[in-house]
Structures are given as structure tokens and as C-alpha cells.
N, C-alpha and C positions, 0 to 999 in steps of 0.2 A: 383453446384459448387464443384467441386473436393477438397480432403481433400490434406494440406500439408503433406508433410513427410519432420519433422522437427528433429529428432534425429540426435544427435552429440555426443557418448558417449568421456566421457576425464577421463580417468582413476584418474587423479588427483584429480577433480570433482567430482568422484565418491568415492573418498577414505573420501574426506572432508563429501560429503552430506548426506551420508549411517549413520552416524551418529546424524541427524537430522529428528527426528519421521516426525513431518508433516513441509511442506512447503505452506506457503500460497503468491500470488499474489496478488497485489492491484491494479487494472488495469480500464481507462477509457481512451476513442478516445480523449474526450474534454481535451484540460488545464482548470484549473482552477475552477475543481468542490470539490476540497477538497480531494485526493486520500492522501495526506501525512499526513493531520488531521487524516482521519479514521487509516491510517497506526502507526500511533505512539500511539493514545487511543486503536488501536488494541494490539499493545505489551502491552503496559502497563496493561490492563483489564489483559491480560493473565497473566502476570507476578505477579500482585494482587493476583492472586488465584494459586500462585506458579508454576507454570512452568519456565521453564528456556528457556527465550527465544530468539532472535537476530533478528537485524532489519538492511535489508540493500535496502541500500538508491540506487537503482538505474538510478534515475534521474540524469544522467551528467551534465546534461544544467544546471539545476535549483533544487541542493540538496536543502535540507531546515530541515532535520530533525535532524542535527546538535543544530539547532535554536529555533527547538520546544522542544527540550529536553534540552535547559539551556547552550548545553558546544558547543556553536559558537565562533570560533575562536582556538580552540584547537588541535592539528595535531597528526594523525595517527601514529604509527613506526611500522618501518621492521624492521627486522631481519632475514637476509640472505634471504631463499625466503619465510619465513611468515611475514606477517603483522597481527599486534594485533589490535583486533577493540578497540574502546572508550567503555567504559561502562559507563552507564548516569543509573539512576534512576533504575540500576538492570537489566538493558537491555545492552547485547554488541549491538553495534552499528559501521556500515561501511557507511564510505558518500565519494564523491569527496572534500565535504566541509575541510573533515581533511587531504588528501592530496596536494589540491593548497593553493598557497602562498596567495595571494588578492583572499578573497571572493566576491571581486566587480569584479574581472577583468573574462572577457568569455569564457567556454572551447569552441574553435575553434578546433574540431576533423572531421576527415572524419570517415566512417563505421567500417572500421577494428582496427584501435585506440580503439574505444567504445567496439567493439565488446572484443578486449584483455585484457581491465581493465573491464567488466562482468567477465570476465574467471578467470582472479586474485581475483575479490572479492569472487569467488565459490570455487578458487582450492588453494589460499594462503591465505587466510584470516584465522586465529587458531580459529573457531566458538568453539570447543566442543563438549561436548555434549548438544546435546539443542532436549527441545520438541517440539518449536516451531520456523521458520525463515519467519518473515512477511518481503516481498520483495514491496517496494514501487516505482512501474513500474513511468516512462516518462509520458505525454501523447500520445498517438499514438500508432501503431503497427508497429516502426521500428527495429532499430538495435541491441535498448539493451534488449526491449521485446520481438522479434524475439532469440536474441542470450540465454536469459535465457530459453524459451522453447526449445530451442536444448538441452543446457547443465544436464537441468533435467526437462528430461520430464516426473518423477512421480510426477509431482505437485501435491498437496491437488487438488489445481484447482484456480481459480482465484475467487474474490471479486471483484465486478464490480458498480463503483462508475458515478452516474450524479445527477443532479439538476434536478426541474422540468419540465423546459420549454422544451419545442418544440424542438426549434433546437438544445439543449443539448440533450435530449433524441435519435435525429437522429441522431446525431454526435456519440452516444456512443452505438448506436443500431452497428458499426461496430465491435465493443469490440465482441460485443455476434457472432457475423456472426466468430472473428478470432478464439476464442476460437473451436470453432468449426469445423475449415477448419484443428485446430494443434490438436485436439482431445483430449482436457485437459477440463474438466469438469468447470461448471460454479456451486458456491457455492451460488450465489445469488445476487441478485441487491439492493443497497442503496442507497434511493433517500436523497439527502444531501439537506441543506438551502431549507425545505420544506417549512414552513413559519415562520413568527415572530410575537409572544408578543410584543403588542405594550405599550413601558414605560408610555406612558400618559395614553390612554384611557382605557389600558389593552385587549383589543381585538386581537384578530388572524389577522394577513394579510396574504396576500399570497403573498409575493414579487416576487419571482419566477414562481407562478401558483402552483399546486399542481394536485401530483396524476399522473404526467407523469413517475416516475420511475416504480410505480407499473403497468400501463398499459404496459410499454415494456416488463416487468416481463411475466405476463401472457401472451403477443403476441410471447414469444420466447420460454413460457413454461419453463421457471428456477423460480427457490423460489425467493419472494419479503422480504428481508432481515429487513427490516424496515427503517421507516423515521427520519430522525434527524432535527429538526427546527435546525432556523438560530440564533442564538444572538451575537450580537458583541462583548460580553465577549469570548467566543471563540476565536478571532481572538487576543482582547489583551491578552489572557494567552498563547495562541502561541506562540505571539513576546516574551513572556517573561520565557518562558523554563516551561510552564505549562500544564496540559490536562485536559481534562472533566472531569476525575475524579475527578480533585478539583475545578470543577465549582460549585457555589451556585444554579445554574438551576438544582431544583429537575427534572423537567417535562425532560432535555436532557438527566441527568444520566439516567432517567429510559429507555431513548428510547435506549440510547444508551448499556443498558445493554440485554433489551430486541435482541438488534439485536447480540450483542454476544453470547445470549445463543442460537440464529440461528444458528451461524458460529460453537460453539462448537457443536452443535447437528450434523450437517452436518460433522461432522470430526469423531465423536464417531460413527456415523451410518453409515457412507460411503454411503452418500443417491445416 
């Protein structure tokens, strides 16, 4: 399969991101394996251990990381042609969520819509200087993750999120084939809601199956990032503007630290 030639340089784009040491990607074929969960405990972990870092939300359809960070409901401003992200918990932050009006109501865009508000959040948005910009891809490999690998294509590389089953793991064996085809390095695979503690009897389940992210790992030859079991505290400290970091699950913090000193090694080593 032939490689894309996806470069689009935007001098504006260029003036903003040149200023921005590493840029990471968070990217998976499937919905709904959790890529904005790892996305916002990714800034956060970074920003814990001082980095200055920004989090932009590129999911049009379905922002959320407005919500996982507390300030849902709060709206973005311009200023002439910059726009100022939100800053939440130390992190600036860009969403669709701070520029529409009803968070209930659907962006109904065609390609090139999407494609020009990517390009605003890269070439007008006032980031700074930052060490770090974790970009919290769609699912799929359309518009808006097609139009950020044009706009900078020296990504870090991407971060490639599934769960364990089967047909999540196929679903998201496409991620690694894209990465590929656009020539942007793969930093590693995170098998997400590996299993769960069970409250009553205290046992492991495997609700999802286990061990399918680390098998695609090794079958595409990228590093296996590590595993994150499932708990439904996760899910209510999301709804409620919180992250791992202040979860009571020792066993997640460590996993989940564990796989960030993955992602920093891979960054400091340029594996």
C-alpha cells in the first residue's frame, strides 16, 4: 500500500506550532474506547511534573474534554484573529464545546467547515509557549485527523488507544495501517478498560477480554504502552471535572503512570 503524501505547510501554522516542543496525537479507528480519558490524564500527568502544556480537543462531533476538566459550559473568546483557549487545572484548553451555543444541539458540518476550524485551532488559537500540545483526535481517520497530519506533520507521533476485544482491536488495527500510509510514527498502543475489580468478591474479570491490545502491539511491531483496568469511578470523576490522578485506585494510578513514563521515554529518546 502506498504511502500518503499528506504535507500542507500554513505559514500561520507554522509560526504558532514552532513554538511548541512536542506534539502528541491521541488517535483510535473505534468510538468509544476512551481516547479523551487517556487525553486529559495525559495533560494533566504532564503538567503534574511541570510542563506547560495545551490540550486541544479535536473532536467536532463529540467534544468532551471541556467536561472532563470541570469548566462545561464556559465559552472561548476572540480577539480579532486570536482566540484564547480556557485554562482548566493548569492546562490551556481548545474545544468546540466553548464555541457553540447548546452543548446538546449537533455540529452538522461538511469536510471543509472541519477542516478550517482544525486550521483556526493550529494557526489562531494564542497557545504559547508550551512543551507539550496533546491533541485528542475523532474516531476514525477522517477530516479532522487527515487535516492535522497535513497542518504538522512533525508530530511526536501519535498514541493509539483500543480495548480488548476483538473487534475493537480490528477496528483500530486501521489507526496503525494510517499512521503509516502518512509517515508519522506510532509512540505506542494502550489497551484501555482491560479488566475490573470486582466490588464484591474482589476478583479480576475480564469484561472486555484481555490482552488484545498488546497482541496488535507486537503483530504491527510498535511498543505496548500498557494496560489501564476499567473502574466506574473513572467514569463518575469524568462526569464530574476530575482525573486518575485523584482516583483512590492505587492499582490505576500506577498503571497509568507506568504508561506515561512510556510515552515520556519515547519522547526523550526519539525511539
Amino acid at each position: 500500500m502506498e504511502n500518503v503524501n499528506v504535507q500542507y505547510r500554513d505559514n500561520k501554522v507554522i509560526d504558532r506550532t514552532k513554538k511548541i516542543k512536542h506534539k502528541i496525537a491521541v488517535m483510535s479507528n473505534k468510538g468509544g474506547v476512551g481516547k479523551s480519558t487517556i487525553s486529559v490524564n495525559m495533560a494533566m500527568s504532564l503538567h503534574s511534573k511541570g510542563f506547560r502544556v495545551g490540550l486541544l480537543d479535536a473532536d467536532l462531533h463529540g467534544p468532551s474534554v471541556f467536561k472532563m476538566l470541570g469548566i462545561e459550559g464556559q465559552k472561548i473568546m476572540a480577539m480579532e484573529d486570536q482566540i484564547l483557549p480556557k485554562t482548566a487545572k493548569g492546562i490551556k484548553v481548545i474545544s468546540m464545546a466553548g464555541l457553540i451555543k447548546d452543548s446538546s444541539e449537533p455540529v452538522i458540518w461538511r469536510g471543509p467547515l472541519k477542516m478550517k476550524i482544525v486550521k483556526d485551532f493550529l494557526s489562531n488559537v494564542h497557545w504559547e509557549d508550551l512543551d507539550f500540545l496533546v491533541i485528542d483526535l475523532p474516531p476514525g481517520t477522517g477530516d479532522e485527523t487527515l487535516s492535522i497530519c497535513q497542518l504538522i506533520p512533525e508530530l511526536e507521533g501519535f498514541v493509539i488507544v483500543t480495548t480488548p476485544q476483538e473487534m475493537a482491536t480490528l477496528d483500530t488495527q486501521k489507526s496503525l495501517s494510517f499512521a503509516s500510509q502518512v509517515n508519522i510514527p506510532v509512540i505506542g498502543v494502550i489497551e484501555n478498560m482491560s479488566s475490573m475489580v470486582c466490588p464484591h468478591c474482589n476478583k479480576s474479570v475480564d469484561i472486555f477480554g484481555k490482552g488484545g491490545g498488546k497482541k496488535m502491539a507486537q503483530k504491527f511491531d510498535v511498543q505496548f504502552l500498557g494496560e489501564l483496568s476499567f473502574d466506574p469511578n473513572i467514569v463518575i470523576n469524568a462526569d464530574n471535572g476530575k482525573t486518575i490522578l485523584c482516583d483512590n485506585n492505587e492499582n490505576i494510578r500506577k498503571q497509568f503512570q507506568d504508561i506515561m513514563y512510556n510515552i515520556e521515554y519515547f519522547v526523550e529518546n526519539k525511539i
